[in-house]
N, C-alpha and C positions, 0 to 999 in steps of 0.2 A: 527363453526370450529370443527374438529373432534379432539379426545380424541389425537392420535397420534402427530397432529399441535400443539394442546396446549403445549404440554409436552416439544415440542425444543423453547414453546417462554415464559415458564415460567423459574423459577429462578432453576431448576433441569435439571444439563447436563446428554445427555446420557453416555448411560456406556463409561467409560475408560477418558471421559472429563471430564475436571474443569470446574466448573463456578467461572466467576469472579465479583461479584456485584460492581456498582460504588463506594462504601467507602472502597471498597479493592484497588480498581487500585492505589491510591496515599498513598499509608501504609509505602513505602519504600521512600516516596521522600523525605526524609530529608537527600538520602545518594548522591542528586543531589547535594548541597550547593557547593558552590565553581566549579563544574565542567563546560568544556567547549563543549559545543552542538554546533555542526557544524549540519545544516539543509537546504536541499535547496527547491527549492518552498516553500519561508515560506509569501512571500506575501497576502494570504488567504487562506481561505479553511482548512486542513485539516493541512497545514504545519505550517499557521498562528495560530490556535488553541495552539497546539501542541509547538509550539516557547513559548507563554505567556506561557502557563504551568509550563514549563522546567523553565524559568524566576522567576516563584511566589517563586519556590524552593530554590532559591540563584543561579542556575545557569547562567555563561555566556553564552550569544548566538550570534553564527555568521551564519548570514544568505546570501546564494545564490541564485539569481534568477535574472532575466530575467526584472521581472518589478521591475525596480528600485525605482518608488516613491512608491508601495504597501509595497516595503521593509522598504523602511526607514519609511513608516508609523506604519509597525509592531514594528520596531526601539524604534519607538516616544511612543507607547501606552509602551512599555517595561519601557524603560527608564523614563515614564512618573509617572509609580509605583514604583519607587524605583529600577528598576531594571538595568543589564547593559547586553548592545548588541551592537551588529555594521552589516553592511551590504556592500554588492560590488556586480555590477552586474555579472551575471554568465549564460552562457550558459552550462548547465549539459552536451551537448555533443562535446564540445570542450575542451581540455585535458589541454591545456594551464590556463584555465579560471578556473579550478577546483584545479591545485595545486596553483594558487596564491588564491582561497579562502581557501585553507589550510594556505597557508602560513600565510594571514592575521591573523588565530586563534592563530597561534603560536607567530606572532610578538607583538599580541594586549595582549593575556591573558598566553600564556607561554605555550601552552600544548593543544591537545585535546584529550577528554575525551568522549564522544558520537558522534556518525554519523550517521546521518540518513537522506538517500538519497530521500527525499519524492517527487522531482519535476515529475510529469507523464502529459500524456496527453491523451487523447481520442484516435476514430481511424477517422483523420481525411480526408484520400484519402483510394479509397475501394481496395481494395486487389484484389479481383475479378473479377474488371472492367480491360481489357487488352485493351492497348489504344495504336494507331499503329502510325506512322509516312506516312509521303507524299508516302512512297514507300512499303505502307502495311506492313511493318515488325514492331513489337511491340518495343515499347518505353519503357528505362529503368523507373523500378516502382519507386517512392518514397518511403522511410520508416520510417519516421519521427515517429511514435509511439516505432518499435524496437532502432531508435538512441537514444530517450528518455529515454525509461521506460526501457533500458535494458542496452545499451552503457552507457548511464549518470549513471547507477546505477552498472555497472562493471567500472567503472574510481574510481566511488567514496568508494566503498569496496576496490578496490585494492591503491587507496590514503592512505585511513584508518590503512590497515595494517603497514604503516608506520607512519604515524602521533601519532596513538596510543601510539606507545612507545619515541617517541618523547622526552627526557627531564624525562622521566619516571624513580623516585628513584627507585636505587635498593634495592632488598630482600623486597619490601612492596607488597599488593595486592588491589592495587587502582580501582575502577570501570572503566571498560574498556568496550565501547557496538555497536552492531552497530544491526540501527534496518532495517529493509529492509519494503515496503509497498508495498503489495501486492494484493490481491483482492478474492472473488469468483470465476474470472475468474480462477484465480491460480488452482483451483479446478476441477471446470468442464466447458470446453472450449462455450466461447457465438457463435453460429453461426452464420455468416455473418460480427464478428470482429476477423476475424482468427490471424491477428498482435496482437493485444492487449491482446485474450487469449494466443498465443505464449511468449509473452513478461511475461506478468503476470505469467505463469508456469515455466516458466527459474525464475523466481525471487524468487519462493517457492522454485527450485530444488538447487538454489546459494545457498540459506539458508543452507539445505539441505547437499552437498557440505562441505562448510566451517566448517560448527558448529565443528566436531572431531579433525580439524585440530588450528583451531582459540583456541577450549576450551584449548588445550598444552599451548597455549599463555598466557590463564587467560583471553581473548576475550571472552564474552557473544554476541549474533547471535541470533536475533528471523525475525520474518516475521509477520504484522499484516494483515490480511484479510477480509475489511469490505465488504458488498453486498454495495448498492449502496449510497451516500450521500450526500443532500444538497450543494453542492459545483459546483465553476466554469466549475468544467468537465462536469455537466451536463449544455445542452443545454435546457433553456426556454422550447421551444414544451414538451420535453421528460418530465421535470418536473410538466407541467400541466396532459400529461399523466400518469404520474407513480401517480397521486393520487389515495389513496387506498391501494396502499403495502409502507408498512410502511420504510421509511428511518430510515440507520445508524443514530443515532447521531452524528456529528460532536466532542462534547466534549467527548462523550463514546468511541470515536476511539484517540484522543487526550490520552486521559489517559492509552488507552491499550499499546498504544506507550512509556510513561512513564513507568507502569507497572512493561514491558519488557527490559527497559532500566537498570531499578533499582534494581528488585529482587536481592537480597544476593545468592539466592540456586545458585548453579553451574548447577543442575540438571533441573532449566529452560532454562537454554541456549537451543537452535534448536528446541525450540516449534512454534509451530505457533497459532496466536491468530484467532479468527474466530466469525466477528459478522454479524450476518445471514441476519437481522433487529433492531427490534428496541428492542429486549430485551437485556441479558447482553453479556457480551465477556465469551468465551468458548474456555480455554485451550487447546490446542490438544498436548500430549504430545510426544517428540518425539519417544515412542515407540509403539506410534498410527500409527505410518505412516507403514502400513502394503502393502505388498508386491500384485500388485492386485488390489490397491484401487482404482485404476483410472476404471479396467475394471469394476469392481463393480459397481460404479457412471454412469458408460457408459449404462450397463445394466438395472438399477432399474430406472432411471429416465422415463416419460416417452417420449421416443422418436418418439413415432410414432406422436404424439403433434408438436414436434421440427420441423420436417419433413412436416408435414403438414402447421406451420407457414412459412416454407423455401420456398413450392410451392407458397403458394397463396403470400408472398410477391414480387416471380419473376411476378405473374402476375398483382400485384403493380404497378411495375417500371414501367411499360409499358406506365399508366395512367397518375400516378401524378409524383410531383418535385423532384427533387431529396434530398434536404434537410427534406421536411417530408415524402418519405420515411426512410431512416436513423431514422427517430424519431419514427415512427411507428415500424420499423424492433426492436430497440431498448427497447421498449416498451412491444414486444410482450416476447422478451426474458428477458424481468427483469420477466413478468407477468409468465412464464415458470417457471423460478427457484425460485422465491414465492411459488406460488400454490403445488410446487412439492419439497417443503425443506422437509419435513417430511423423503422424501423418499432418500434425501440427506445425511440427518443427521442419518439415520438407516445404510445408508450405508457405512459412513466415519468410524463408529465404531464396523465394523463386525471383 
């Protein structure tokens, strides 16, 4: 590995970043005790993690989602340590179904106090395939990734802003948070998942957005952004393939999630967290976010690489199934933004 790689996967952020070592993330959670976490996809993965966490701390948790027995099983391991939770099913992108899981936190525990919209999904129908009807004219697309990762996650910030203050004494300055989960993609767009980097970049630009107007409120507003992890979004193939670039931790993005929840500074609010792999979380603060950045990242990567995996996967498709290509395409672009973080990370803090 070259001098440069080492340096973004050791314990020393580049300039203008934090690094955050695992014994930091959880430094502030004793100011979770008592608070209410609202969370949705907490049935595994990255939302189930992240639910027990919040739990060890004294916090209550109400969890949304979809699969209803993975929930009440996150429920039962809570409640099973001493903790207290409850659960209702939820579909994130129906509006009805997200203010009765609000409602629940406030009937059950009085109040809420953190939100974090974690339920996302993959990009499961291609964007790029145009698919016609009996009469040649193209068929409306689906968009099940933007209703997810980006409707279910503008329902539940703009829920938030009300619930927060909810019941909320006055003249006090109580932890009030909302986290957003975001990705790499947030950063720089995967080609061939054009929904899922559009979705994931509106959820850094939400952050983004809110932070100046939420911070008036006493609202803290982060965005965590892992590369890729161990969880149900990844599909079996992809994960035999991605051996060799090293996964997110699950627990290390779990905790950046607390973190950001918890921090006391005011002046972390609208940061974004950023774990590249497998080494630590790296703060980006929000006077990182430099005007530019994106073309910068456009520029320094390299692209003629991207370009070249783009061809020869159209002459892919041609050959094999469509399921492992999606695993191959996917494959090629985690293997892309691996081998070429150095050049990522040089560029996020110019």
């Amino acid at each position: 590995m070259s001098t440069t790689a080492s340096s973004i996967t050791s314990d020393v952020a580049p300039a203008g970043f934090v690094s955050i070592l695992d014994d930091q993330l959880f430094e502030h959670g004793e100011r979770l005790k008592d608070k209410v976490v609202i969370i949705t996809g907490a049935a595994s993965g990255i939302g189930k993690e992240a639910a027990i966490r919040f739990a060890s701390f004294g916090a209550k948790i109400v969890i949304g989602d979809l699969d209803v027995v993975g929930a009440e099983q996150t429920v039962s391991d809570i409640v099973a340590s001493g903790g207290q939770a409850t659960a209702r099913k939820c579909n994130v992108t129906m509006w009805d179904d997200q203010v009765e899981l609000f409602e629940l936190a406030i009937q059950k525990y009085g109040s809420v106090d953190v939100v974090i919209p974690n339920a996302g999904i993959g990009e499961p129908e291609s964007f790029l395939e145009v698919k016609l009807d009996k009469t040649g004219r193209p068929q409306k697309i689906n968009l099940p990734t933007v209703h997810v990762n980006l409707t279910g996650v503008l329902y539940s910030v703009h829920l938030a802003q009300h619930y927060l203050v909810v019941n909320q004494k006055p003249n006090t300055q109580p932890l009030k948070a909302i986290v957003l989960i975001g990705s790499m993609a947030s950063w720089q767009a995967f080609p061939l998942a054009p929904t899922y980097s559009a979705s994931k970049h509106a959820v850094l630009g939400l952050m983004r957005s809110l932070d100046p107007i939420l911070t008036l409120r006493g609202i803290r507003i982060a965005c965590i952004n892992p590369f890729f992890a161990d969880t149900g979004i990844l599909p079996t193939p992809l994960k035999v393939f991605l051996a060799g670039c090293p996964l997110t931790p699950v627990p290390r993005i779990a905790g950046a999630i607390i973190y950001a929840a918890s921090h006391p500074d005011p002046a972390t609010s609208g940061c974004a967290y950023v774990l590249p792999d497998d080494g630590p979380v790296f703060k980006v603060p929000r006077e990182e976010f430099k005007a530019g950045v994106y073309q910068l990242l456009e520029g320094k990567l390299h692209i003629t690489g991207i370009i070249y995996a783009i061809k020869y996967a159209t002459d892919i498709v041609k050959i094999v199934a469509k399921p492992l290509f999606a695993s191959v395409i996917a494959v090629g672009l985690a293997r892309v933004l691996w081998f070429n973080r150095e050049t990522l990370w040089t560029s996020l803090h110019i």
